[in-house]
C-alpha positions, 0 to 999 in steps of 0.5 A: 173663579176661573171658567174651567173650575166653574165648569166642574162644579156645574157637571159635579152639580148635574151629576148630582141631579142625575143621582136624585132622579135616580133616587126618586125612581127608586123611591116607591120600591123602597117604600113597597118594599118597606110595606111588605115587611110591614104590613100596618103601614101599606096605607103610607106607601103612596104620600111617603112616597110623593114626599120622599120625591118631592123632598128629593126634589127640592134638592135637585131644584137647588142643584139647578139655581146652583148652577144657573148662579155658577154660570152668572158668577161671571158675568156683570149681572152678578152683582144685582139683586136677583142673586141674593134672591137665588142664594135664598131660594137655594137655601130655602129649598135644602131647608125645605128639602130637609123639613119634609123628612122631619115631618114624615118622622113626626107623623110616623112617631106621633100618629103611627106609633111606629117610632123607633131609634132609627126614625128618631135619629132620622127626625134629629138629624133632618132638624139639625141639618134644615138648621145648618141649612138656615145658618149657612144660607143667612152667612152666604146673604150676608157675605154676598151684601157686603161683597156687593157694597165693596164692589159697588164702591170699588165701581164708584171709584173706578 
């Protein structure tokens, strides 16, 4: 990838990660606001919202490993084990990042009562994505073995 495709990624990443701050000020608004229409839950606002920012967290947390392995993409260090760790903790972040509003739907659904077509449609779509998450990050480790077993006998060769 050449530099300047790089560099659009990490400032379409950063953009990314400017957004979610935006979304973790506005966050507890949403939760007061949520509150005042219904009253029975007013007791949730405050962890609803402390997940709600830390699962918006865990993607912004993703958006910088993604960035630091955009920028490490060039370089010969590429190719050691540190990156596979930094694929798996980006994944594992997004999967996180996913599970918690899954949780929060359950315990809404299960302990409140207070299901409905949206927080199960919520719940499905949270599952589904942290397993798609699951399922890219085990193709990208994969790919990035083999890639590093190539270029590791290209390196022998040459």
């Amino acid at each position: 990838m050449d530099t300047f495709a790089r560099r659009i990624l990490i400032a379409i990443l950063t953009l990314f990660i400017v957004v979610l701050f935006l979304g973790q000020l506005l966050v507890p608004i949403a939760a007061n606001e949520s509150a005042e229409v219904h009253p029975e839950v007013l007791h949730l606002v405050t962890p609803y919202s402390t997940l709600g920012i830390a699962s918006l967290l865990c993607f912004q947390l993703a958006a910088v490993l993604l960035c630091k392995l955009l920028g490490k993409s060039a370089t010969p260090g590429f190719w050691n084990g540190a990156t596979r760790a930094l694929i798996q903790a980006v994944g594992a972040l997004c999967v996180l990042g996913f599970v918690i509003p899954a949780g929060v739907a359950i315990h809404l659904c299960v302990t409140m009562n207070a299901g409905g077509v949206l927080i199960l449609l919520g719940l499905v779509m949270s599952t589904l994505a942290a397993i798609g998450f699951i399922c890219v990050t085990c193709l990208a480790v994969r790919t990035y073995d083999k890639a590093r077993t190539e270029h590791e006998e290209l390196e022998a060769v040459i």
